[in-house]
C-alpha positions, 0 to 999 in steps of 0.5 A: 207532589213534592218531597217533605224537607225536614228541618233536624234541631242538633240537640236530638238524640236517636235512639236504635235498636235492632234497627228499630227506632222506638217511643215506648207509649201507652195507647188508650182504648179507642174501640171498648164496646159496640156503642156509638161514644167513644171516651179517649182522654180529652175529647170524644169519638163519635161513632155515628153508625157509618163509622162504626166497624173496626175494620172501616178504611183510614179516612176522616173521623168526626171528634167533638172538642169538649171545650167548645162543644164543636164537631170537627172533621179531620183528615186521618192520612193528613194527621198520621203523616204530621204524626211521621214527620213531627217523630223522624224530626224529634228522633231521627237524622232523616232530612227529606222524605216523600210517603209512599203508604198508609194503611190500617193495621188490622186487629186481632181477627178474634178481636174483631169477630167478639166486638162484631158479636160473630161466634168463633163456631156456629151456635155458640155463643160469641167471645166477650170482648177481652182486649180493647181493639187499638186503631193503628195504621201502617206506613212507608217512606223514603229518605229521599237523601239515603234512599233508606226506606221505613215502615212505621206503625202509629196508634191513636192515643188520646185522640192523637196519632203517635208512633208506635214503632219505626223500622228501618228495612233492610238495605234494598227493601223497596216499597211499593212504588207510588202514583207521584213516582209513575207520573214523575218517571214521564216528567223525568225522561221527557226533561232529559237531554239524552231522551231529547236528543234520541226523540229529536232523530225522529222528528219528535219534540219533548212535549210530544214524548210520553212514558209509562212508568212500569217497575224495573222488574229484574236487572242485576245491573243496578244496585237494589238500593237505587229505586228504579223504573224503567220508562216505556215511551210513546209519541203523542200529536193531540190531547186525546189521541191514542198514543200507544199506536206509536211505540218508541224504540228505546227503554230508559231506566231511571232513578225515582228518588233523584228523578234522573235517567241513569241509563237508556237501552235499546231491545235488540230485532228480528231482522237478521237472517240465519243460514236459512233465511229466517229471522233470528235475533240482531244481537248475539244474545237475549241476554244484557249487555253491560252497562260500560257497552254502547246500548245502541250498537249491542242490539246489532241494529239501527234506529227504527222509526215509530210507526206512523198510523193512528189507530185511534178509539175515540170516536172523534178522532177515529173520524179523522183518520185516513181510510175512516169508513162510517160504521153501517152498525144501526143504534141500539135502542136504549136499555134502561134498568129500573127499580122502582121501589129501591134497591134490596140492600141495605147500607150502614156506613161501609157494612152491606146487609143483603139477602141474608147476606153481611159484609164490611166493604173496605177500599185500601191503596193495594188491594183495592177492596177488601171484604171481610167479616161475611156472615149468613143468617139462616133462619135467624142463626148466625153462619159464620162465612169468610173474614177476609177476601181479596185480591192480595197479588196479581203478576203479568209476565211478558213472552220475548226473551229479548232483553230487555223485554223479560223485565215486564212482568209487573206486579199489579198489586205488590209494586204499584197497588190496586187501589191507587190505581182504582179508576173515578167510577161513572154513573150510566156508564160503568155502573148501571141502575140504581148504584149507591158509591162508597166514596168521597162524594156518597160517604164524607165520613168515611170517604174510603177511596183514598190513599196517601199521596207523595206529600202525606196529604190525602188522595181522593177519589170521587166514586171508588166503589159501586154497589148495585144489583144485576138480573142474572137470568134464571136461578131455577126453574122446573115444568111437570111435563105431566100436567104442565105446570111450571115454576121459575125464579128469576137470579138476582145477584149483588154486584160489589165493584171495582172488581170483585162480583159477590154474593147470589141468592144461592149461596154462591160467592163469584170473583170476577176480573174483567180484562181490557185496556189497550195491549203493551205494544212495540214497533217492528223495523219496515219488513220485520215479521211477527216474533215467535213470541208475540202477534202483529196486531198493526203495521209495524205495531207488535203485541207480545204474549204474555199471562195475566195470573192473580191470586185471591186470599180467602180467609175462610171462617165456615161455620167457625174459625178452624177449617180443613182443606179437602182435594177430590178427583173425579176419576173412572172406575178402574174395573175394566167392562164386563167386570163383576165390579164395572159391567157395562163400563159406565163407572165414575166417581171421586177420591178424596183426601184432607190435606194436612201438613203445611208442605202439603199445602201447595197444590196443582190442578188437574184438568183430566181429574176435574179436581176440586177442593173444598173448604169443610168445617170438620167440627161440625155436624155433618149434613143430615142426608149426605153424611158430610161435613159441611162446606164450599167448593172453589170452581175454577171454571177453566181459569186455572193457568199457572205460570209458564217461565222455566224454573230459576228463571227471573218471574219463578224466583219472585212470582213463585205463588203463581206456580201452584193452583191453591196454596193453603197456609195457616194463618199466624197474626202479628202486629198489623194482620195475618199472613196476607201477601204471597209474593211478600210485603215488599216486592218491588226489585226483589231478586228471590223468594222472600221469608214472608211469602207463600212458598216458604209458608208452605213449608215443614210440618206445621199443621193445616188440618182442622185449623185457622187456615188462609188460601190462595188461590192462583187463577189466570189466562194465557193471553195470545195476542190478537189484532181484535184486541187493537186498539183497545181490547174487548173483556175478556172474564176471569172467575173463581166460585165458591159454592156451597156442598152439604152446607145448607139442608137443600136449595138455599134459594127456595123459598125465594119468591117468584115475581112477575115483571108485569113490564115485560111485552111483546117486542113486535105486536101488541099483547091483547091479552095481558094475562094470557101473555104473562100468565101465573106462576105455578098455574097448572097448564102454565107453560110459560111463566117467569114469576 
């Protein structure tokens, strides 16, 4: 996609303050009530029961022209990007821009939970509805000419987007960098002479050169206010073929906007040999040599080849390789998941109603999904749950100290955005069973996989989201060894992915993150060994250590909008045995305590206490039998890995969320939503902590007991690189629980009702007794039952 010329009539006149270029504007109602007709000037918005949440993603709308009596459907991103440019035309001196993102601006939390009619507390009665809920939207561009970026918000008056406010950020600020960029960083090296000419020394031609774009990370080389990528290349000989198994042995950097290489580095080897003869680094330093220095001859090396074996995964090409062996692994039989009477959810545009269970499910170009307004009826009383819950930043830091390595610590959210990297789901093969897809083909309405692309037209994707549910094995079972009679219930649980896992029949609420893909690699020079800080996982092929760390923001509303955090450690008695207090020296038990003040708010697991902590409503009656105010506790479940880098150093100073385990925050609404971003709004080529990010929200005195309060909870794994994990890498799982703790009288799940999967047989004999096989739940004598 191409960048967006604008022609700049010469009687405008711009109008500036603070930075802010502004059309003061009267925005009409455009969600009044909760009825499906929306009046707005001239026209009507319909509202047909898929559209109906204020929360629903920037997509399509359906608008009747009162004239003709006809029913259009109209692009949302396509008519707030015209809405941008027809503005920066009238009022700006701006000649060129390319779009980077739009969003909505979400509402007034309140707001949102009066119109939905969620009470603000459990057993009270929701708020009326004080002030309408405006549709706006959030976006990025570039000045394609000054590199300046802007954020603009737009709002829908009389059926027409119009520009609320436009702000220029500050110099250096860089939004999120796009998919066209990522594809136009390959393009661009591939075009270049000095990439030729490099790739040429090694047999290599231009249409066999490919590149990742991956942000630049940190090099305080280059200005903030050029946009930068650096390029990691690779050769590729086929279409298909696994070009990762052929690492290049140079890294351009490049600029976005001008689409030019500004500079090339070459990472220095470990083929030097100190007093004693082991390895140590060619180049004097891990640190960068300027940019006035011959890149090539300050990593005190040659040029090293590309490895020369495919390691292919296709199996096509896996045929073709040399030494292919065919698997001796038999078939598996097929596995088919059936329900023949349907799915147990139901769907109203993008809310999914489930096992008591409510929730709007929402797909933006950052988070990916977003779900929010979760809500539990209990026995036909309304329980307010979590208003927000998503992936909001997620950082990678590589291991090799090396320059220019340490640049690799990409923010998979913050720089590139997980949604504009969401991949076109597959039925039969990402998705199993009965799936229904919010997505361009299931939802035209709404289509909520999309994003804006370079040129201000929409981008689609076909299947985004996939909704389905899953046998989880067991959820309870009990035998009276007494008399033999046996009960169990099967688990099912509702499964909402790109990638998140939510919802049990037992209250419990997962996030899930499956690991896989093919590893970052590098090429070794011929008889250079493994580095200190990453494994050979191939001839000649390195795969350097690094940390996958994320963090989950959980808006929680339990039981009311005000909660409190609790932090408990499971610690032994300290009375030694043989004590009056401790005899047999068996005791254990737990200490507890509210954290209170938003200093106290970042917090570090302790694996020796099992510490635990707790989301409580403390307004709320307590438990009938425990005496405790009810809530949910987060499980970590050995996941709870923070970041490694030294303090001061390059990741630690952008990064700083992934230092603590749990933050807890209190939340402060502004114009397009809460405190949502850990890491800040704007992340790519920051170089320290930002304002607006957790760390400084974690600061002073500013209460977070018995408040609106927001977490972020830090979970992530250590990835020491394997050679099972080449050439594509199995799953590896990451979760976070939250499970219920005085919250509901007993086992939520108990009177979900056994069933008998009448299906089930015998694997290798015939049954001659169905009954006898399958027998009846609950029956006494019944050992075996399964319904």
């Amino acid at each position: 996609m191409s960048p967006v010329p604008i022609a700049i009539p010469t009687s405008v006149q711009e109008v500036v303050q603070n930075d802010i270029i502004h059309k003061p504007i009267k925005p009409t109602t455009i969600v009044t009530t909760n009825q499906d007709v929306i009046t707005n000037g001239s026209h009507t918005l319909m509202r047909p029961n898929n559209t109906s949440h204020p929360l629903d993603s920037l997509t399509r709308e359906e608008t009747r022209d009162f004239a003709s009596g006809i029913y259009h459907l109209t692009s949302v991103i396509s008519a707030i990007s015209l809405a941008v440019r027809r503005y920066v035309v009238e009022h700006t001196t701006v000649k060129a821009i390319k779009f980077i993102t739009c969003s909505t601006a979400n509402p007034p939390k309140r707001d949102v939970l009066a119109f939905l009619g969620i009470p603000l507390a459990t057993g009270e009665q929701p708020e009326t509805l004080k002030n309408p809920i405006i549709r706006k939207a959030d976006i990025d561009f570039i000045d394609l000419v000054t590199g300046d970026a802007y954020d603009a918000i737009l709002v829908l008056n009389d059926g027409e987007w119009v520009m609320e406010t436009l702000t220029k950020l500050p110099e250096g600020t860089q939004p999120q960098i796009s998919v066209d960029e990522l594809f136009a960083a390959e393009n661009t090296v591939r075009k270049d002479p000095r990439v030729q000419k490099l790739a040429a020394e090694q047999g290599l031609k231009p249409e066999n050169i490919y590149a990742d774009g991956w942000s630049i990370g940190w090099d305080s080389r280059f200005p903030t206010k050029k946009r930068l990528q650096q390029a990691l290349l690779f050769a590729r000989f086929h279409e298909h073929d696994n070009l990762y198994a052929y690492p290049l042995d140079f890294i351009p950097v490049l600029d976005s906007n001008s689409l030019e290489v500004i500079h090339i580095d070459f990472p220095p080897h470990r083929t030097a040999k100190d007093e004693d003869g082991n390895p140590t680094l060619t180049a004097d330093t891990t640190a960068p040599p300027s940019l006035t220095e011959d890149a090539l001859q300050a990593s005190g090396r040659g040029r090293i080849p590309y490895p020369n074996r495919p390691f292919e995964y296709l199996p096509e090409y896996r045929e073709k390789q040399p030494g292919f062996k065919p698997s001796t692994r038999e078939p598996l039989k097929p596995l088919q998941i059936v329900q023949p009477d349907g799915v147990s959810f139901k769907m109203n545009g993008q809310e999914i109603e489930w096992q008591n269970w409510k929730m709007h499910i929402a797909f933006n170009h950052r988070e990916g999904i977003a779900l929010s307004t979760i809500t539990y009826n209990e026995n036909g009383q309304l329980r307010p749950m979590i208003y927000r819950l998503s992936l909001v930043e997620m950082v990678v830091p590589y291991a090799s100290p090396e320059h220019p390595h340490p640049r690799k610590f990409a923010f998979d959210v913050g720089e590139y955005g997980i949604g504009t990297q969401a991949n076109d789901l597959t039925l039969g093969c990402d998705c199993l069973g009965k799936i229904h897809y919010l997505a361009y083909l299931t939802d035209p309405i709404n289509k909520p996989g999309s994003f804006i692309g370079q040129d201000g037209t929409p981008f689609y994707i076909k299947r985004a989201i996939c909704i389905h549910e899953e046998d989880n094995g067991l959820l309870w079972k009990h035998t009276d060894f007494r008399t033999g009679r046996a009960y169990s219930v099967r688990s099912r649980r509702l499964v909402i992915s790109m990638i998140c896992t939510v919802a049990n029949y037992d209250g419990t609420i997962e996030f899930e993150v499956k690991l896989t893909g093919i590893l970052n690699v590098y090429p070794l020079a011929e008889g250079e060994t493994s580095t200190p800080f990453s494994t050979t996982v191939a001839p000649r092929v390195s795969a350097q250590y690094h940390q996958h760390l994320f963090s989950l923001r959980i808006d929680p509303m339990f039981d009311g909008l005000h909660n409190s955090v609790v932090e408990s450690d499971v610690i032994a008695v300290s009375a030694p045995t043989e004590s009056k207090e401790n005899w047999a020296g068996n005791a254990f038990t737990t200490t507890s305590q509210t954290l209170r003040l938003a200093k106290e708010g970042g917090r570090e697991y302790d694996f020796s206490k099992d510490r635990r902590w707790s989301i409580v409503n403390p307004n709320m009656k307590e438990h009938y039998a425990s005496g405790r105010h009810p809530g949910y506790v987060l499980g970590y479940r050995g996941f709870a890995t923070t970041l490694l880098a030294q303090p001061g150093s390059w990741v630690m100073k952008r990064a700083g969320f992934s230092t603590k385990s749990l933050w807890v925050v209190k939340d402060v609404e502004n114009d397009v939503g809460g405190r949502m971003w850990p890491s800040g709004k704007y992340v790519p080529q920051t170089r320290s902590t930002p304002d607006d990010s957790v760390e400084r929200w974690a600061e002073g005195d500013e209460s977070i007991e018995n408040e609106d309060i927001v977490l972020f909870a830090t979970l992530g794994v250590n990835h020491i690189t394997r050679p099972e994990d080449w050439p594509v890498m199995p799953v590896e799982h990451v979760r976070l629980t939250m499970r219920p703790i005085n919250f509901f009288e007993q086992n939520p799940a108990i009177d979900v009702p056994g069933t008998q999967d009448v299906a089930s047989i015998l694997a290798f004999e015939e049954p001659s007794n169905t009954e006898e096989i399958h027998g009846t739940n609950g029956t006494n004598g019944t050992t075996s039952c399964c319904n």
